[in-house]
C-alpha positions, 0 to 999 in steps of 0.5 A: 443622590440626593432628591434635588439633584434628581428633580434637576436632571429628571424634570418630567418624573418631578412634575409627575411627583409634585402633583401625587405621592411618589411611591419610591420602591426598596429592596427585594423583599421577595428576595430574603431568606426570612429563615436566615439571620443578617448576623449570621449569613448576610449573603443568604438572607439578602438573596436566599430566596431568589436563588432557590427560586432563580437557579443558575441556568443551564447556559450560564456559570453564575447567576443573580438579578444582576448576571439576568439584567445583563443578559437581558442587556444581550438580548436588545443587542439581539434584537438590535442585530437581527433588525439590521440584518434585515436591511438593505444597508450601504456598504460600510456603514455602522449598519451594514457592517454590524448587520451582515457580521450578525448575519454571517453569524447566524448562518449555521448551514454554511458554517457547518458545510465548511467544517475546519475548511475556513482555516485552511489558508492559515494552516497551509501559511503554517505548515510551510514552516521549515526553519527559524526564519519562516517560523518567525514570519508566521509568528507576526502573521498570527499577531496581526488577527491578535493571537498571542502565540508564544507571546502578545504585542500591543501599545502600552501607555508608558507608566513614567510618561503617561502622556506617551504611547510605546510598545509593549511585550507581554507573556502569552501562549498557553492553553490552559487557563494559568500557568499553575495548572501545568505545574501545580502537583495537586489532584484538580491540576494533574486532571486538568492536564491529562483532559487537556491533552486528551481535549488537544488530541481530539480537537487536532483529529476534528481539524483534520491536522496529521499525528494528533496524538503525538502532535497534543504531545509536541504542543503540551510540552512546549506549553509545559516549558513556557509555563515554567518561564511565566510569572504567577498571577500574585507576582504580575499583581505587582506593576513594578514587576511588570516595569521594564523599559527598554529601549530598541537596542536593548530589546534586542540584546535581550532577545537577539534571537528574535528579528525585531526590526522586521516584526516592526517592519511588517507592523510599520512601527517606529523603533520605539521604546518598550516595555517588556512585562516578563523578560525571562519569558521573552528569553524562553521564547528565544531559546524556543525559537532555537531548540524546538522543532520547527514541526512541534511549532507547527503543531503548536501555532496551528493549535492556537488558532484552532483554539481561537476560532473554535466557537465559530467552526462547525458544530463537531468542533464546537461542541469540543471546544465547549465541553472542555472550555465551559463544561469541564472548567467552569461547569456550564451545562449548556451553549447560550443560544446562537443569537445571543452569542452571535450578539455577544460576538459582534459586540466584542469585534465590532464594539464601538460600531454595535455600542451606536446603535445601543445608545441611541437606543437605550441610553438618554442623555438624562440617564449620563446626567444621573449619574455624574450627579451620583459620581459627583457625590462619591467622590465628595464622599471619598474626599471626607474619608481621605481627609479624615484619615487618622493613620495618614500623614499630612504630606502624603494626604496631599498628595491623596487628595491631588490624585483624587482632584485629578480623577476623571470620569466617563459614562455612557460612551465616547465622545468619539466613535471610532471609525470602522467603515474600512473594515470589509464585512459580508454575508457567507463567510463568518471566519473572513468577517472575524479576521478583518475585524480582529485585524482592524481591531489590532491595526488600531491598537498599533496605530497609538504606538509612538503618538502622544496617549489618546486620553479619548479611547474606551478598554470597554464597549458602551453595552458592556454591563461591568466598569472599570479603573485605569491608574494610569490615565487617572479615570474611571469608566461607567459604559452605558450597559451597567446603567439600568436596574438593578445597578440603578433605578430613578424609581428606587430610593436613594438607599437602594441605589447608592448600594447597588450603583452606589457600591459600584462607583465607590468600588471604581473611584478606590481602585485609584488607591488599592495596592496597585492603583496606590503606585500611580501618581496623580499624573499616572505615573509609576512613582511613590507619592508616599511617606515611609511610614504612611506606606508601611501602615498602608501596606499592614492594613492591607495585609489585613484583608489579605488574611481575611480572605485567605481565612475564605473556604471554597470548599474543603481543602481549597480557600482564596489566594488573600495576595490574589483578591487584594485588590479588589477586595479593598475595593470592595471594602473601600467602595461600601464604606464610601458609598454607605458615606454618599448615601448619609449626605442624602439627608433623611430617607423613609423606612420602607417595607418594614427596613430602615434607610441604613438596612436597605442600603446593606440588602440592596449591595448584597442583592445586586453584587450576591451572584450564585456561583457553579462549584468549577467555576468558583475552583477556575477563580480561586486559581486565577480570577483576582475577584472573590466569589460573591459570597465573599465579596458580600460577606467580605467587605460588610463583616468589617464595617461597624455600620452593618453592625449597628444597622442589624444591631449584630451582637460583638461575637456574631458571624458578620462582626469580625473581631479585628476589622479591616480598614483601609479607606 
């Protein structure tokens, strides 16, 4: 951002200014590792030393300065909460409401005393189970608290008519975190599986449920035979393998077997049209329907609530469901603090309600106007590089530059808050709480279905620190929680934050051209807007990184899926090479710290997206996870662009100079 833009959104720091020398702060110096070389290792340079000072937490699976903002950010929604949970507020207001979850969160004592005894009317719903019928009923019971067992439901914005809602069936129902570790022979897969069961057995037997050692095995091979009907997670990559719309009637001639009008019925939905993301899975679930036994459905949908409530349930059934859920899968040591996952909880039922209060509170006005000066300019910056494409076509550059135009950016938080003073939240009954918001929470999903596309909705709530890209609706989203140092800092010079934020922004702005976002219009619409050859260059270049980030080790034996991490590894790419773009149109900045303008931009993007990752987690990405590890999401993007050559003057051969870049945007 430029130096006037900030005097005109940040009059009283100007004044302040113009009477004395601002001292603008740079990168982290504190944060190199001196004894590392930028051409070699640009990821253990730019954050060695912070890491050795800085492990990662017992209670947390990766960690960096940006992993601490955000769990400082959790910690003001703490702070928040436990504020309101002191007052005496009136019945369903955003304050009651956020403040009484909080506090039936935070009753250890009572949900200790329960045990599993606050599922036992599901249970008992479960166990009347006798036939295909009932079974199907209890399926629809468990959709409306949004548990996707043995599928999920939900409103889908048609990707031929943006501008409608309809319905949606996707794959769900497993236990595991991806199909490949039901069926994948190595070494790491079959251990998955055999302390999986093991996990199942243990957790049925603290629930009170009967037979659990046979009744793991009902369920895990019924999970077995769904797995074997999903789709990879490379294959769903791909938004024209998940394209399949349908009208009523044919939904139901795929699967006749399941009752659609009634699941309708009981939702109040119109017969509307679908779409149906793996049909041979939804057949699967037919012939299950059929062929299993209504007692392994038991054991299988009394499994996946169990499993869903668990981090809520006494501390017994906590403690297993955290030592294979976060232990063994992704290698955390140790529980976050109760009042930080109570935070996090309320957040993530609540969230609109909780995102209120969080802006009010630590989100000014002139904080937005920061940063739509900032997005502005990248996307002026994107623009240049689409104009000046060589490899593109005039036709289809148009075409580019349309969808660009039509972008739309939201920052901080809804211009419409949602409406949550039906919801019945109260002290002493944290599992009640949770079923009436999950139930609102789906109720309001559902109520989009068959309406004109609510173009004012947010798939993230305003405290959250990350953003995302939406192809469909043509936007990008920055909440209020990502908008706060490290990512941005009124204080830093420009270099700092167009490589931190900056990086960010660019990142979002070319998810609307990856290999995904490059299939939607500029209405959103799954269309080709492309030329034959222009998709056939297009289509090489991104093939490029694909190799690159096969070539990316783990550890011995285990490397990056390229098809996996295309994505958003040319977003990354994409998003360095636009924001280091922005950064130039700032105009002259000073050396700081003995680093140039152009250094401190590169220090700055590897310092805030360089994250130290636990050895499980990063195995649990590779697997399933289409973002990279830091390490590669550092190393990645910036070994291809010739300005971090020339910014660190890196010989031709060095580690960080790829001899065959990647250049997609």
């Amino acid at each position: 951002m430029n130096r006037t833009i900030l005097c005109a959104v940040v009059l009283v720091a100007c004044s302040a200014a113009a009477s004395s020398p601002q001292v603008l702060k740079g990168i982290e110096t504190a944060d190199l590792d001196r004894g590392a070389a930028p051409c070699e290792d640009f990821y253990q340079f730019a954050t060695g030393a912070w890491h050795a000072a800085n492990p990662i937490p017992p209670s947390m699976d990766r960690w960096s300065r940006r992993w601490k903002a955000a769990e400082q950010n959790k910690e003001k929604l703490r702070d928040i909460l436990e504020e309101l949970s002191r007052g005496n507020w009136p019945q369903g207001s955003v304050e009651q409401l956020v403040g009484d979850h909080y506090a039936s969160c935070m009753d250890e004592q009572s949900i200790d005393a329960a045990g599993a005894a606050p599922l036992g009317p599901i249970f008992a719903e479960i166990d009347r189970i006798k036939d295909v019928k009932s079974l199907q009923r209890v399926i629809r019971r468990l959709h409306e608290l949004g548990l996707p067992a043995p599928f999920a439901f939900r409103s889908w914005i048609d990707w031929h008519q943006p501008s409608r809602t309809i319905a949606s069936v996707l794959g769900g129902g497993l236990g595991l975190p991806d199909r490949d570790y039901y069926l994948k022979t190595e070494a790491r897969f079959e251990e998955a599986r055999e302390k999986y069961r093991a996990h199942l057995e243990r957790m049925l037997a603290l629930a009170g449920r009967p037979e659990p050692k046979t009744s793991a095995e009902r369920i895990f091979s019924l999970e077995m035979r769904l797995a074997k009907a999903s789709m990879d997670r490379v294959a769903r990559r791909d938004p024209k393998n998940l394209d399949h719309l349908m009208s009523f009637a044919q939904v139901q001639a795929l699967a006749p077997g399941i009752d659609w009008t009634s699941y309708l019925d009981d939702a109040h939905l119109p017969r509307t049209d679908f779409n149906v993301t793996e049909p041979k899975f939804v057949r699967e679930v037919e012939h299950e329907l059929k062929m299993t036994t209504p007692r392994a459905w038991r054991d299988y949908l009394a499994w996946h609530v169990l499993k869903s409530a668990a981090p809520w349930l006494s501390k017994p059934i906590v403690e297993e469901w955290f030592a294979f859920d976060r232990k063994y899968l992704a290698g955390v040591a140790e529980m976050k603090p109760r009042a930080v996952r109570c935070a996090e909880l309320t957040d993530e039922l609540l969230g609109e309600a909780v995102g209120r209060k969080y802006v009010e509170r630590y989100f000014p006005p002139a904080a937005k106007a920061r940063m739509e000066a900032m997005v502005k300019n990248l996307l002026s910056a994107m623009k240049d590089s689409l104009e000046g494409l060589t490899w593109m076509g005039p036709e289809t550059k148009k075409k580019a530059l349309e969808k660009l135009a039509a972008l739309k950016v939201k920052i901080g938080y809804p211009d419409k808050w949602k409406d949550y003073s039906s919801v019945r939240i109260r002290r002493g009954s944290l599992w009640a709480n949770i079923e009436a918001a999950r139930r609102f929470n789906v109720n309001d999903d559902r109520a989009q279905i068959g309406k004109p596309t609510d173009r004012g909705r947010w798939g993230m709530t305003p405290p959250t620190s990350d953003a995302y890209s939406n192809p469909i609706l043509v936007e990008i989203v920055f909440p209020a929680g990502i908008l706060q140092p490290p990512a941005f800092d009124l204080q830093a010079a420009d270099a700092v934050n167009y490589g931190a934020i900056g990086f960010v922004i660019g990142h979002e702005i070319s998810h609307e051209f990856d290999d995904q976002g490059a299939q939607f219009d500029a209405q959103g619409r799954l269309q080709n807007w492309w030329t034959d050859a222009d998709l056939t260059e297009f289509r090489k270049r991104g093939q490029c990184v694909v190799d690159q980030f096969d070539g990316y080790f783990i550890e011995p034996g285990i490397h990056h899926n390229g098809k996996l991490v295309l994505g958003e590894s040319i977003g990354d790419l994409a998003g360095a090479s636009i924001a280091f773009r922005a950064f130039q149109k700032t105009g002259p900045a000073p050396t700081i710290d003995g680093f140039t303008p152009e250094q401190q931009f590169f220090i700055a993007l590897a310092q805030f997206r360089g994250d130290a990752t636990r050895p499980e987690t990063q195995r649990l990405m590779v697997q399933n996870d289409p973002h990279p590890v830091a390490r590669y999401r550092v190393i990645g993007p910036l070994a291809n662009m010739p300005q971090f050559q020339t910014a660190f003057s890196c010989k031709a051969d060095a580690p960080m100079v790829r001899p065959n870049r990647c250049v997609v945007w």
